[in-house]
KOLMI-57577 format. One record per residue: residue in three letters; z, x, y of N, C-alpha, C in turn; residue number from 1. Coordinates in steps of 0.02 Angstrom, whole numbers. Each point is the difference from the previous one (the first is absolute). Last residue first. Layout:
REM KOLMI-57577
code	n.up	n.east	n.north	ca.up	ca.east	ca.north	c.up	c.east	c.north	pos
ALA	Z	X	Y	Z	X	Y	Z	X	Y	NUM
...
REM end
This chain:
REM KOLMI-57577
code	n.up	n.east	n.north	ca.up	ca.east	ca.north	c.up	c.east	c.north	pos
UNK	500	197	-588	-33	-25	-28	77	-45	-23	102
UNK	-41	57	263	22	23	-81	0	-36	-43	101
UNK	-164	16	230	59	-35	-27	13	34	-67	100
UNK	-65	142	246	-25	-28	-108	45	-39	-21	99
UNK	-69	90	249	46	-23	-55	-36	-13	-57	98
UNK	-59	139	254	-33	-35	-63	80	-23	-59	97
UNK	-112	42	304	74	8	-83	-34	-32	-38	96
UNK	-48	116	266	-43	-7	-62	53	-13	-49	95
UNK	-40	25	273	51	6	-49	-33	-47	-69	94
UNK	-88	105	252	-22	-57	-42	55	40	-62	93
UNK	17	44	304	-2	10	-94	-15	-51	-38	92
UNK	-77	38	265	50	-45	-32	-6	28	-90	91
UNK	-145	22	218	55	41	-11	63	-12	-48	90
UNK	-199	-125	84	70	-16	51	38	55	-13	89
UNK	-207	-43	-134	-29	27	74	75	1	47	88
UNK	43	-42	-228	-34	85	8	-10	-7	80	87
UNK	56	-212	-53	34	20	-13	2	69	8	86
UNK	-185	-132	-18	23	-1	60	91	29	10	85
UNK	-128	-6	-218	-48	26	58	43	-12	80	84
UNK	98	-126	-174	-2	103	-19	-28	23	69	83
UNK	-44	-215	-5	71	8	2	20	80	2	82
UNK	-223	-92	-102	38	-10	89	58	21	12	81
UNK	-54	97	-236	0	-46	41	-3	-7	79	80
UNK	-75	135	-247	30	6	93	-15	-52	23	79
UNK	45	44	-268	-54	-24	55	40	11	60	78
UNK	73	105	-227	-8	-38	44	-60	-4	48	77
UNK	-10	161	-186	-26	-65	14	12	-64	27	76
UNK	116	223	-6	-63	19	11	-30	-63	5	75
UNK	233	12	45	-47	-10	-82	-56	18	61	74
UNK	217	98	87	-38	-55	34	-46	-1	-79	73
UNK	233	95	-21	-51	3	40	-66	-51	-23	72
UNK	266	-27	-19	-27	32	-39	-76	5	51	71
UNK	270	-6	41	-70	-29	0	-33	22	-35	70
UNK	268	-17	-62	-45	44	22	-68	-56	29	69
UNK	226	-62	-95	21	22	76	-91	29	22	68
UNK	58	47	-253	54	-36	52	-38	11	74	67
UNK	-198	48	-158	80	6	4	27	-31	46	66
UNK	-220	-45	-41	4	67	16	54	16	6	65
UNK	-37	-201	-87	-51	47	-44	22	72	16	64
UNK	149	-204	24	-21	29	31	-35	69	-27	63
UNK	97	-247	-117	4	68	-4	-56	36	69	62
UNK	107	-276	-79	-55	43	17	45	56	-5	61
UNK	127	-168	-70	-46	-19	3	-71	44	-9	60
UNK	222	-35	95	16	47	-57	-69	1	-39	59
UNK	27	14	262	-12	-80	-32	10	55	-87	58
UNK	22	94	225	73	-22	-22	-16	-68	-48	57
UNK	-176	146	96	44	32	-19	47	-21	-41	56
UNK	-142	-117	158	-10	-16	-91	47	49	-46	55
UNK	62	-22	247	6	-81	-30	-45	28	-78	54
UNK	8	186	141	74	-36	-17	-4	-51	-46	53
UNK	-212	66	92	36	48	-59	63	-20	-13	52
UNK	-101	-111	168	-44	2	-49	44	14	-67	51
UNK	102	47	216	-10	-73	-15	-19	-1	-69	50
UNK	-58	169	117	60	19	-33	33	-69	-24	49
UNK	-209	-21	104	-12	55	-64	65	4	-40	48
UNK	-7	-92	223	-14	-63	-42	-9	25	-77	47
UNK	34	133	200	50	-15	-50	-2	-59	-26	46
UNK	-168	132	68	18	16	-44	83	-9	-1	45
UNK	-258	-85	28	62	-17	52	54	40	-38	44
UNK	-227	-7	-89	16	44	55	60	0	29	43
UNK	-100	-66	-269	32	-18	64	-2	72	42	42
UNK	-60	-109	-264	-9	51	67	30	-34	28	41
UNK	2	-25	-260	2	-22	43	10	48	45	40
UNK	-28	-83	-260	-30	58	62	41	-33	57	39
UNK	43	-21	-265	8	-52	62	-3	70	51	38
UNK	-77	-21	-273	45	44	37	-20	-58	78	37
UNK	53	-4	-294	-20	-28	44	-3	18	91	36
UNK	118	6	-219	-20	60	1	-66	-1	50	35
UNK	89	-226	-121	28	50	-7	-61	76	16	34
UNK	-68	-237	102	6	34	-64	39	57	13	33
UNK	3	-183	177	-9	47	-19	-5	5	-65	32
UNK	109	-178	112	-95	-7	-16	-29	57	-18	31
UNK	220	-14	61	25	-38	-58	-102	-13	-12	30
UNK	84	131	169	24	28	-58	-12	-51	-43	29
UNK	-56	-47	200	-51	13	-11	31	54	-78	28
UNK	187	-142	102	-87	-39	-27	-50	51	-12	27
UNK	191	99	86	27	-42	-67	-76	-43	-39	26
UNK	-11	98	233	-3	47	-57	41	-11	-61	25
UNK	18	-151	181	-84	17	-23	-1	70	-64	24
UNK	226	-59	87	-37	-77	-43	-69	1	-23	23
UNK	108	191	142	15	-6	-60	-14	-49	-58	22
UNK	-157	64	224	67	-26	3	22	16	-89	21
UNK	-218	41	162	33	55	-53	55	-26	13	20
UNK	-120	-105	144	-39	-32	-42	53	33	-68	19
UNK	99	-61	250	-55	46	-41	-13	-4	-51	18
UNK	137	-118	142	-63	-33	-3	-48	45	-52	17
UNK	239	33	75	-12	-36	-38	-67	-34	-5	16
UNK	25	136	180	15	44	-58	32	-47	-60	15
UNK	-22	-40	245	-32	-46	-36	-26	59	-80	14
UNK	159	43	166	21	-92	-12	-59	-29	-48	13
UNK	-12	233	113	57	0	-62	6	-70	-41	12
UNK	-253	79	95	84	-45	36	41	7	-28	11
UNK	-223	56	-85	48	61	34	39	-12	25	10
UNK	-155	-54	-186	41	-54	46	65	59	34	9
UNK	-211	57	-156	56	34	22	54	-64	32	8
UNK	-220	-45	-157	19	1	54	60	23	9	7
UNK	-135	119	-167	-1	-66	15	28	-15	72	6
UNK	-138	168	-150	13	4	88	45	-71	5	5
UNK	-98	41	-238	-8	40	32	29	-44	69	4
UNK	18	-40	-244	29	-7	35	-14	55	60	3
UNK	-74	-42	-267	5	34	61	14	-47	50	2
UNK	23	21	-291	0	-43	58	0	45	62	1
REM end
């Protein structure tokens, strides 16, 4: 499953809107096949630390590139709008891969 650029909701108030909540990553665990891997980018990067916290702490998935780690960009993502205008602002693109466990 990929999950590229989603929306950051950068309001503190509205940081229940984001898409990487614990209830979503309960569901896309339960549609997954064992060993199964969940991409996902982002620029905003504490929507990243967000990211990683919330699947980190799901017993669920495994972080390909170790605890805590990014892993680098797949060669066969696609560049998105988003990306693209992201590079032109100066802005980091943060790369995670999980593996649900079998």
């Amino acid at each position: 499953m990929q999950i590229f650029f989603p929306d950051p909701w950068h309001k503190k108030r509205h940081h229940k809107r984001r898409l990487i909540q614990p209830h979503f990553i309960a569901t896309i665990a339960e549609i997954l096949a064992p060993r199964s891997r969940l991409y996902i980018a982002s620029d905003w990067h504490d929507y990243v630390q967000h990211i990683m916290k919330t699947i980190s702490a799901s017993p669920l998935f495994q972080n390909t590139a170790g605890e805590g780690a990014y892993t680098k960009r797949p060669q066969w993502r696609p560049l998105t709008a988003f990306e693209e205008r992201a590079q032109r602002e100066g802005r980091t693109i943060f790369d995670l891969c999980f593996e649900k466990i079998a």
